[in-house]
N, C-alpha and C positions, 0 to 999 in steps of 0.2 A: 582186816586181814588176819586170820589164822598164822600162831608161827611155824605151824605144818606147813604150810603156803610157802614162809622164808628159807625154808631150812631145803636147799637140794643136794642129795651127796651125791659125789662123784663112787666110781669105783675104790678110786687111789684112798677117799677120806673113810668109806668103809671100811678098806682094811686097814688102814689108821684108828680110827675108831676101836675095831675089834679088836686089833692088839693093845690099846689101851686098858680096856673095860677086861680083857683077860689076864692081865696083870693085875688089877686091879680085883681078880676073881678068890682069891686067896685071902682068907681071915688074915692070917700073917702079915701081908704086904699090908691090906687097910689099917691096919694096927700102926707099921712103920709111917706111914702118911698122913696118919690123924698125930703119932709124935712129931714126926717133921712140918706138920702148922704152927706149932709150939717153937721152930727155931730150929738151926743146926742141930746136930749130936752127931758125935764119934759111932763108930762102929758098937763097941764097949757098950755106953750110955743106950746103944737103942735096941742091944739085948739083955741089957739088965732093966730096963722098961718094960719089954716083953715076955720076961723070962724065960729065954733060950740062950742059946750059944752064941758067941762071935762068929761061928762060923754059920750057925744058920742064920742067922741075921745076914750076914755077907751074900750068902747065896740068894736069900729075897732080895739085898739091895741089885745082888748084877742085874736082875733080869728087872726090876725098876729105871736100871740108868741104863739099860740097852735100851728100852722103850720113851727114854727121855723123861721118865715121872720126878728123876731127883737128878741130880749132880756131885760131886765129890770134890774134894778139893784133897792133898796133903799135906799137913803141918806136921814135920817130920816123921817123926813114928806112925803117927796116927794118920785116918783118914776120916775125916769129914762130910756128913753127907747133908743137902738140904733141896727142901723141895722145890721142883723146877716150875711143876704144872700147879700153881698156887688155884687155879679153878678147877681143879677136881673137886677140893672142897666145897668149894659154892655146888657143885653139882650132888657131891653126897648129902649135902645139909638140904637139897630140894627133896632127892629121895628120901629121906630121913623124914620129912613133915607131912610125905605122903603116906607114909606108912605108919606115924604115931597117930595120923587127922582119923 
């Protein structure tokens, strides 16, 4: 059996899907996603990785944790963000060997 065969999506998992994959549509946000497999980081930490701003880094993380990709936590001042959907990656590292093969 083909996993085209297993795989049936509803309406509801489509548009789940697409807002995933269009969050995930932004250099930016991949960039935050491939640091957060590496472990938590502060807000701080994951724009001095990327080299931008706290506040642009904040505005990738909202529309990450509205779509459920990360999580936050606060430890006083700060806020801590870490990633929720640990298999995105398994999915980028498939498309990754299909386009290096």
């Amino acid at each position: 059996m083909n996993i085209t065969d297993q795989i049936k999506l509803t309406d509801e998992d489509v548009r789940n899907l697409s807002e995933v994959f269009g969050a995930l549509s932004s250099e930016k946000r991949l960039k935050i996603v491939e640091i957060l497999t590496h472990g938590s980081h502060t807000v701080s930490q994951i724009a001095d990785l990327m080299g931008c701003t706290p506040t642009c880094a904040s505005q990738h993380l909202a529309l990450l944790r509205s779509r459920k990709i990360v999580t936050f936590e606060k430890k006083g001042q700060e806020v801590v963000y870490t990633l929720n959907m640990k298999c995105i990656f398994l999915c980028v590292g498939c498309l990754l060997d299909h386009f290096r093969n």
